[in-house]
C-alpha positions, 0 to 999 in steps of 0.5 A: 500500500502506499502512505495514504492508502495505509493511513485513510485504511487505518482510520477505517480501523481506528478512529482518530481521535475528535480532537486531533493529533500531536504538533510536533516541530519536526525540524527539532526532532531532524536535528537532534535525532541527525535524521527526518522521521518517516512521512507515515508517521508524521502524519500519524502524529498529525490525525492521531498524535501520540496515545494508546490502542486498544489499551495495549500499544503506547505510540510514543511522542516524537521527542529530542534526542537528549542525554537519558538522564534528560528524557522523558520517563518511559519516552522515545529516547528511554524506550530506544536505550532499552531496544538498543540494549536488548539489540546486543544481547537478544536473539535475532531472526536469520535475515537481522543476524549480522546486521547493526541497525540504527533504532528508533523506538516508536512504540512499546505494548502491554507485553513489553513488546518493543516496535523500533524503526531500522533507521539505517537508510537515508530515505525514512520512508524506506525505514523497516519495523524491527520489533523485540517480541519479549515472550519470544525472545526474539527480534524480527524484521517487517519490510512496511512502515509504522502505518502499514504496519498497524493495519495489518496487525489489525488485518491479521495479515501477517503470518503470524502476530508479531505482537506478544499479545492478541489484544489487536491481531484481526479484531477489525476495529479497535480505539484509539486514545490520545496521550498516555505514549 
């Protein structure tokens, strides 16, 4: 799917919220991160803005890069620490193994489960979802973006959940509540 395709088929599933999204300065996040943020999410953030799903999935606010004792408790910059961190000591699935990708965190659900962009390339919307599956023990790649990557969870259109919980894995419509990422 494309970036609006994804996003309109997203609203179908979930509803944004009344009162809009998250104003983020973008230029801010460009230069403290070193990198622009992929356009699906910036527009996730623009029509939802950071929050919860179904109650089990925390979609984190873009926030600066700043030093760990600066950030925010359980933010982007924490939850990326914690990924890179289980990055070099948990397992990886075949096609990770080897590789050193740059993570971003941009949500964490009820399971503990961590969803991170590969941030390697320099286009963001080729950026990949690399999720920890805590109660696996196991990183995996997915080849779609943040958006995307919603949707087919929701659609069950995955071989199998990636995530560590059902709460979201082809139930169709779920809510969405903002704030609370």
């Amino acid at each position: 799917m494309s970036e609006p395709a994804d996003l309109e088929a997203l609203r179908r599933l979930m509803p944004p919220p009344s009162d809009g999204g998250t104003r983020v300065d973008w230029d801010a996040i460009t230069v403290s991160w070193g990198r622009r943020f992929p356009p699906d999410y910036q527009r996730f953030m623009e029509v939802y803005g950071a929050g919860m799903v179904q109650d089990y999935l925390a979609i984190n606010e873009p926030e600066a890069r700043v030093p760990l004792s600066d950030a925010q408790r359980d933010g982007m910059v924490i939850e990326t620490a914690n990924a890179e961190a289980d990055w070099e000591t948990e397992d990886k699935a075949s096609e990770l193994e080897g590789t050193s990708p740059v993570l971003i965190n941009w949500g964490v659900d009820g399971t503990a489960d961590m969803l991170c962009w590969d941030a390697s390339d320099k286009d963001p919307a080729k950026w990949p979802g690399v999720v920890y599956k805590r109660n696996g023990s196991l990183w995996s790649r997915y080849d779609c973006g943040m958006v995307e990557f919603l949707v087919r969870v929701l659609r069950a259109d995955f071989p199998e959940c990636p995530l560590g919980g059902l709460f979201m894995w082809g139930v169709g419509e779920v809510a969405f509540e903002k704030g609370g990422g």
